[in-house]
C-alpha positions in Angstrom: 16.1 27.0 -16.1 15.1 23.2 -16.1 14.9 21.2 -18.9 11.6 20.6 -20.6 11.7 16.6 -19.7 12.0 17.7 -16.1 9.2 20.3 -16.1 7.0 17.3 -17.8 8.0 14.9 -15.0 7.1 17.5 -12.3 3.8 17.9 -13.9 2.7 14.7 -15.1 4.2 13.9 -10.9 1.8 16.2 -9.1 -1.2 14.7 -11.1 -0.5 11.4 -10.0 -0.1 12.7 -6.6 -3.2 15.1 -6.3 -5.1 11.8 -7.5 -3.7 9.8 -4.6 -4.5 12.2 -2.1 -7.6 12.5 -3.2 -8.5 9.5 -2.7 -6.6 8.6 0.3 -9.5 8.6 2.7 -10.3 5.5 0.7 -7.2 4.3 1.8 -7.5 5.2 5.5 -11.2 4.1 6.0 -13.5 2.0 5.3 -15.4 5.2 3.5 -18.5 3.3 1.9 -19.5 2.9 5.4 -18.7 6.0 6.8 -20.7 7.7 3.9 -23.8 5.8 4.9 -23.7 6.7 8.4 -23.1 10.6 7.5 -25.9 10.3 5.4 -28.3 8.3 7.8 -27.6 11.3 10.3 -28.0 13.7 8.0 -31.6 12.4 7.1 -32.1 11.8 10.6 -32.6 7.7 10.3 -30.0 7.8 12.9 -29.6 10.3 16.2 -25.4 10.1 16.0 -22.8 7.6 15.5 -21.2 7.8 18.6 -21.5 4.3 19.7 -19.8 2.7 16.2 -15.9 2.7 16.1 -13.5 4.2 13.2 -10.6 2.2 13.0 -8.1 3.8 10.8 -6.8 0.6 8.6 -5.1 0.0 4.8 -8.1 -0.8 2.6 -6.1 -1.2 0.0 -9.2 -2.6 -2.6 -11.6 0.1 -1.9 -8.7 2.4 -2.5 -7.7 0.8 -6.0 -11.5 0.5 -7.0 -11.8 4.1 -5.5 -9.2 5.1 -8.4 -10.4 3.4 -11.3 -13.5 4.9 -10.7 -12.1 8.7 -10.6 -11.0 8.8 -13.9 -14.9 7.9 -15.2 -16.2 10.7 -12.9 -13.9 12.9 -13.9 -14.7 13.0 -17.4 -18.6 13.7 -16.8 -17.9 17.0 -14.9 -21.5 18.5 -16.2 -23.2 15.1 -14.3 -20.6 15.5 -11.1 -22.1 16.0 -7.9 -21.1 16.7 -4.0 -23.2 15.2 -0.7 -24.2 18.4 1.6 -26.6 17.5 4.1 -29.0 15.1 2.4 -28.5 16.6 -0.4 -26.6 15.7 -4.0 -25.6 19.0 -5.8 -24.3 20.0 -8.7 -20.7 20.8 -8.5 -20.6 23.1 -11.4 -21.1 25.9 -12.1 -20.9 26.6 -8.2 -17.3 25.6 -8.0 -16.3 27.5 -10.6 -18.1 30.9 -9.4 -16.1 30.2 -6.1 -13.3 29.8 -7.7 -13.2 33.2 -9.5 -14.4 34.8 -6.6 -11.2 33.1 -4.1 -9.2 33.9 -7.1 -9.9 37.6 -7.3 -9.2 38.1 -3.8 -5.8 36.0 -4.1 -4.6 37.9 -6.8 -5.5 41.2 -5.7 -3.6 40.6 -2.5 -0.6 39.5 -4.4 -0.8 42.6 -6.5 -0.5 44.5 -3.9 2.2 42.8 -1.6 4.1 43.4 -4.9 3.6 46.9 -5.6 3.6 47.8 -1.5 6.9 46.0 -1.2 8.9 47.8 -4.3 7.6 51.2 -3.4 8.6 50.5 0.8 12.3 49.4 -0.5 12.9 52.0 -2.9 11.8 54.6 -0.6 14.1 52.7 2.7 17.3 52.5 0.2 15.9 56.0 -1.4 15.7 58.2 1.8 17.3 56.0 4.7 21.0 55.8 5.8 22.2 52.1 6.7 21.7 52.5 10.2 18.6 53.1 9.7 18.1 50.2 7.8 19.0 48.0 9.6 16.3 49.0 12.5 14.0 48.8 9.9 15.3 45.5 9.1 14.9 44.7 12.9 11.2 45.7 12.6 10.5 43.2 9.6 11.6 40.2 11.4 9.6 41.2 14.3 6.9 41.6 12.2 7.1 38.4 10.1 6.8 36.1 12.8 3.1 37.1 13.7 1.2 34.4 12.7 -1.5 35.7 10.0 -4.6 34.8 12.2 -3.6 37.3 14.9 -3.3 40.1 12.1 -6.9 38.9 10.8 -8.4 39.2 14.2 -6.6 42.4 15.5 -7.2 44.4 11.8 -11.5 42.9 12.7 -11.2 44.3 16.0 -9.9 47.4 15.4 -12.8 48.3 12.9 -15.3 47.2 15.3 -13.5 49.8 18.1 -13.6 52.3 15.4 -17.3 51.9 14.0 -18.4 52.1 18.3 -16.2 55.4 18.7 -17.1 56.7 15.4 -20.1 55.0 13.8 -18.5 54.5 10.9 -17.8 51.3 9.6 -14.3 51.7 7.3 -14.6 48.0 5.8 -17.1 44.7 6.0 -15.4 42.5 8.8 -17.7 39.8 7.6 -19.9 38.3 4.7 -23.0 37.6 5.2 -26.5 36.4 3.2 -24.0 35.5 0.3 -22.1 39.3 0.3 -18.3 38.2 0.4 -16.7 41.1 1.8 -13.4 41.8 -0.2 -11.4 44.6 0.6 -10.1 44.0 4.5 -10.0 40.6 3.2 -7.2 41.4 0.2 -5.6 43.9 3.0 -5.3 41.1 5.4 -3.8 38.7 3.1 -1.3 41.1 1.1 0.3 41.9 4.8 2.9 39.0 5.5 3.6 39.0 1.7 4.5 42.3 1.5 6.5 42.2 4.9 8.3 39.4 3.5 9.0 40.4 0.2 10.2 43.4 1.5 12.9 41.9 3.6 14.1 40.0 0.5 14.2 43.1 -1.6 15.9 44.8 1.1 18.3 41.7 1.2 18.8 42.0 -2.5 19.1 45.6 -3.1 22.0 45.8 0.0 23.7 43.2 -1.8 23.1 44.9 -5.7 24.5 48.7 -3.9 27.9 47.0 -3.3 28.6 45.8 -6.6 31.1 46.6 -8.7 28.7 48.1 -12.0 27.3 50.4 -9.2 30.7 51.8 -7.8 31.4 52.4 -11.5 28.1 54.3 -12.4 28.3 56.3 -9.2 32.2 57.4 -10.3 30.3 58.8 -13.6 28.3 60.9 -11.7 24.6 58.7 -12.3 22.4 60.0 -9.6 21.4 56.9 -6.8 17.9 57.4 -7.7 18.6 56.3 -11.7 21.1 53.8 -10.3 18.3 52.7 -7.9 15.4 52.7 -10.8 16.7 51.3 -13.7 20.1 49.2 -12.5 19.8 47.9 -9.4 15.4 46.5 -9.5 16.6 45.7 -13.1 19.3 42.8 -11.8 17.1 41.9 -9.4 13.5 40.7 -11.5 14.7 37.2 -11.6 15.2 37.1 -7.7 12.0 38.9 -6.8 9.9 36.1 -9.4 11.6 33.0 -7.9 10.6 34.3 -4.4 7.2 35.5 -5.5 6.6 32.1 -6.6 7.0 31.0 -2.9 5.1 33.9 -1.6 2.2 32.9 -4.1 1.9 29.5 -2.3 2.0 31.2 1.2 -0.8 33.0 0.4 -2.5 30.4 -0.8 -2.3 28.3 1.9 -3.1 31.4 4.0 -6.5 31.6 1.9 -8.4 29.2 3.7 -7.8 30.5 7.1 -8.8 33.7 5.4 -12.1 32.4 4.4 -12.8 30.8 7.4 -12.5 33.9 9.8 -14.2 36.1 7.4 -17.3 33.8 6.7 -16.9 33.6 3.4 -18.2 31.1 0.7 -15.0 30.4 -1.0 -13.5 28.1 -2.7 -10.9 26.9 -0.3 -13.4 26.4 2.1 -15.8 24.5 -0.1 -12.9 21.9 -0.9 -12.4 21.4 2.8 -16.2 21.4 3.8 -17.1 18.9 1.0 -13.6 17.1 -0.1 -13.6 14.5 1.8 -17.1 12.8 1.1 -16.3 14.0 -2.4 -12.9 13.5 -3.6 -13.4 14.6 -6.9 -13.9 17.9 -5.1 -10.5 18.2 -3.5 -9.1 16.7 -6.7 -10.8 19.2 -9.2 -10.0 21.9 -6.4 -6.3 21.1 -6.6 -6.1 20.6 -10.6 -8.2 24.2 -11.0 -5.0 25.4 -8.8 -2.1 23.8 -10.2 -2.6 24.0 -13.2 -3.3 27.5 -14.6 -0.3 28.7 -12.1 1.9 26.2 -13.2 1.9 27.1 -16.5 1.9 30.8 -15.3 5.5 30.2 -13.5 7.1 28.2 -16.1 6.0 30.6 -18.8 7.3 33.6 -16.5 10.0 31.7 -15.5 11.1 31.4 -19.4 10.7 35.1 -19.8 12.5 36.2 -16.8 15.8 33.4 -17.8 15.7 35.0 -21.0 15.1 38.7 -20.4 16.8 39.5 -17.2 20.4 41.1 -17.3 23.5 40.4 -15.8 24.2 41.7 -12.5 28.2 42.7 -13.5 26.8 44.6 -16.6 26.8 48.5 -16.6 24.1 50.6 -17.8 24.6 54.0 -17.6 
């Protein structure tokens, strides 16, 4: 486990660095400018700005004057406002409403990848010989590599081919008027995750069979299935949370693309609609993401370093 002075670093790091990302378009462009054009088009004092030029450059004093000013913005959240199409909004308590709703999806979708993945490895090392495995294995692989777009698309297409066949429509493919849909949505994202996190608990489990404690508990007459149960997912909690943390960020990162097919008002999508002309809105977006979870990880990550057993011990 890392020391408390690196964990702080690391934090006190990825502020920094969500603040200079933020504002980076500062950076980049001359954004005062820009902002006045989008808004003259929006209002319609100007047709289009296709006949002015965008030279990317370093403006390196609207970008330092761009970062003073965050931290004053930033502590008058209630007066904060986004730029959509003319108009200046409140960002909260929109932002927040999208957030639970994103969030909901996210973590159902990761509760099941979880619980999908556990019960498809026991039953593989329950009922399967390692032949069979390793086919299995062969499928996973083939499996992973599908980008999660084409699974979104082929899992909308194939209720739309059952609704015309049937005229019955299983699942929402698509939200609409302001009715997310949510269930083929948390299906769709919980896929790769739980192909993936099968494969590593397959990985894990092969590796935990051939261990000494489990020779030893076998030549004592303990049935695979309570070898299985209670030894075996036992020694392997800390490995399944340190991979879990990396699936949680796939799946994030996966969100957006979710939100987007599905046209849904979420929260990943409002950051990248409305973060750009608003920085604080990517840079609220990212700290409303970082830091619950990162607490949530070093707090689990505590628990499991402390809880988990060693992998030589016997317990029969």
């Amino acid at each position: 486990m890392r020391t408390f002075g690196i964990l702080v670093l690391e934090f006190f790091l990825t502020v920094i660095g969500i603040l200079l990302l933020g504002k980076l378009p500062y950076l980049l462009f001359d954004m005062e400018s820009l902002v006045v054009i989008q808004k003259a088009i929006d209002t319609g004092k100007i047709r289009n700005a296709l006949y002015l030029s965008y030279d990317i450059g370093l403006y390196w004093e609207q970008y330092k004057q761009a970062l003073l000013e965050t931290g004053k913005q930033l502590s008058q959240l209630k007066q904060l406002t986004y730029y959509d199409n003319g108009y200046e909004l409140p960002v909260f308590p929109m932002m927040w409403d999208l957030y639970k709703d994103s969030m909901k999806i996210l973590g159902a979708s990761f509760g099941l990848s979880l619980i999908v993945s556990t019960l498809l490895t026991y039953s593989i090392m329950w009922f399967m010989n390692v032949k069979v495995r390793k086919v299995f294995g062969t499928i996973i692989n083939g499996v992973q590599i599908i980008p999660d777009v084409f699974l979104i698309l082929f899992f909308q297409f194939l209720i739309i081919y059952i609704y015309r066949k049937t005229d019955v429509l299983l699942f929402d493919i698509l939200s609409f008027n302001g009715d997310n849909a949510y269930l083929l949505p948390i299906i769709c994202l919980s896929i790769l995750p739980t192909v993936f996190l099968t494969k590593i608990l397959l990985h894990i489990f092969e590796e935990e069979a051939e261990a000494r404690y489990v020779e030893t508990a076998k030549s004592k007459g303990v049935k695979w299935s309570r070898i299985l149960i209670f030894h075996i997912f036992r020694n392997t909690v800390a490995n399944l949370f340190y991979n879990a943390k990396t699936l949680f960020w796939f799946s994030l990162s996966a969100l957006l693309m979710l939100e987007i097919l599905f046209n849904m008002n979420g929260f990943t999508t409002f950051i990248w609609e409305h973060g750009i002309i608003t920085p604080e809105v990517f840079i609220i977006g990212m700290f409303m993401l970082f830091f619950p979870f990162f607490f949530i990880f070093v707090i689990g990550g505590l628990i499991v370093s402390k809880y988990s057993l060693n992998q030589n011990e016997v317990f029969v």
